[in-house]
C-alpha positions as a Markdown table, in Angstrom:
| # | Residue | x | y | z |
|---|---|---|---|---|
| 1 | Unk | 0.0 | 0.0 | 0.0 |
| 2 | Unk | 1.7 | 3.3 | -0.9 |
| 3 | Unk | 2.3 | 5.5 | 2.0 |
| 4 | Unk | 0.1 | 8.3 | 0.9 |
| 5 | Unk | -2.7 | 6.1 | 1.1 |
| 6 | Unk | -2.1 | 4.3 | 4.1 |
| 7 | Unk | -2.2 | 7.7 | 5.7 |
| 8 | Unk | -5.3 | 8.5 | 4.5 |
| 9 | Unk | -6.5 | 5.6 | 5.8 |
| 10 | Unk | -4.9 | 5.9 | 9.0 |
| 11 | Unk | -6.3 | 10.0 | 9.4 |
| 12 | Unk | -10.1 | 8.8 | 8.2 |
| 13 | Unk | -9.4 | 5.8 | 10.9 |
| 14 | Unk | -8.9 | 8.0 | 13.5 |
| 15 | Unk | -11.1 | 10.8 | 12.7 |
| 16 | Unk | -14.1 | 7.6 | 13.3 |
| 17 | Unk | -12.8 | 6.7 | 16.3 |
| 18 | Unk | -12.8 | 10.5 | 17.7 |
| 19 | Unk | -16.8 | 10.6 | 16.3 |
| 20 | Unk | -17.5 | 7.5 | 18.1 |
| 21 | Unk | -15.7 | 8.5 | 21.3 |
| 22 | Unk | -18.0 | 11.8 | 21.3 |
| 23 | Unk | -21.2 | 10.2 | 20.4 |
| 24 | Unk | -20.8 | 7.5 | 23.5 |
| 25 | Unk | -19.8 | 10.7 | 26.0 |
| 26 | Unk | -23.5 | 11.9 | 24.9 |
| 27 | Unk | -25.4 | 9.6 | 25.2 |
| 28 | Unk | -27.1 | 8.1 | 28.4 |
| 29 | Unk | -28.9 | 5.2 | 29.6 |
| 30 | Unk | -32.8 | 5.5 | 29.0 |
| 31 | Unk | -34.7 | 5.7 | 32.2 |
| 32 | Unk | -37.5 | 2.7 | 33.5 |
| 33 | Unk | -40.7 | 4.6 | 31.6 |
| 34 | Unk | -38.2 | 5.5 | 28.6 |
| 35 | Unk | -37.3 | 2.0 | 27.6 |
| 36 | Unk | -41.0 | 1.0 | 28.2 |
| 37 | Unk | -41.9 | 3.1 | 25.5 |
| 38 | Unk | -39.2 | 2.3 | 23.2 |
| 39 | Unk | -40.5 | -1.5 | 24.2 |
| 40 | Unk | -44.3 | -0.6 | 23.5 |
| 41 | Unk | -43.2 | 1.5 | 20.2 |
| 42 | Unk | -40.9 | -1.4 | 18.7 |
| 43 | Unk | -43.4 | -3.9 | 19.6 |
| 44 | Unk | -46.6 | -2.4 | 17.5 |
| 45 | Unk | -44.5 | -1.6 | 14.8 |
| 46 | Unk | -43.1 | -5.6 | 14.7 |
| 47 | Unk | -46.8 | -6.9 | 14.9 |
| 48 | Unk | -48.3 | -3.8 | 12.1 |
| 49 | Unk | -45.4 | -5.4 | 9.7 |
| 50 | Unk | -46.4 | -8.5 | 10.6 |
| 51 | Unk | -49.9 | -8.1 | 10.4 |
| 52 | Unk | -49.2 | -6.5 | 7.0 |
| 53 | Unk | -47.3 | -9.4 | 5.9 |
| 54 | Unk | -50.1 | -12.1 | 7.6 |
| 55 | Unk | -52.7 | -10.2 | 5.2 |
| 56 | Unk | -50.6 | -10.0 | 1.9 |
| 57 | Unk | -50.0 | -13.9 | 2.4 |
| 58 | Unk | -54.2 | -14.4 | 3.0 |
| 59 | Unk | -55.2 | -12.6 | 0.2 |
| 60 | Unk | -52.3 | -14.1 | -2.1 |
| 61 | Unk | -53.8 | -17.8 | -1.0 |
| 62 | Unk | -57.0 | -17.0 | -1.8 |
| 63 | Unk | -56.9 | -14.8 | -5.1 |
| 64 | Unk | -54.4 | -16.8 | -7.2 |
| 65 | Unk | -55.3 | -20.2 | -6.0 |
């Protein structure tokens, strides 16, 4: 690997590591009622795409069989 390139690779290297550092000072662990939401928020939109997909496979069955 030619040198200039390796230390362009090395600089954008450790110009990610320095964005991830600051992004993990930031952020915080989500509090009891926070994650419940995140839990109640992930778990309607899992069973809408499921439903979705539970519907699209009924009507498939039935309409081209």
């Amino acid at each position: 690997m030619p040198s200039g390139k390796k230390m362009e690779w090395i600089t954008k290297l450790k110009s990610f590591i320095i964005e991830c550092r600051r992004v993990w000072q930031i952020t915080k662990k989500p509090n009891k009622e926070e994650l419940i939401t995140i839990v109640k928020v992930t778990g309607i939109g899992i069973l809408a795409i499921g439903a979705i997909g539970f519907l699209m496979h009924i009507l498939w069955v039935v309409f081209l069989k």
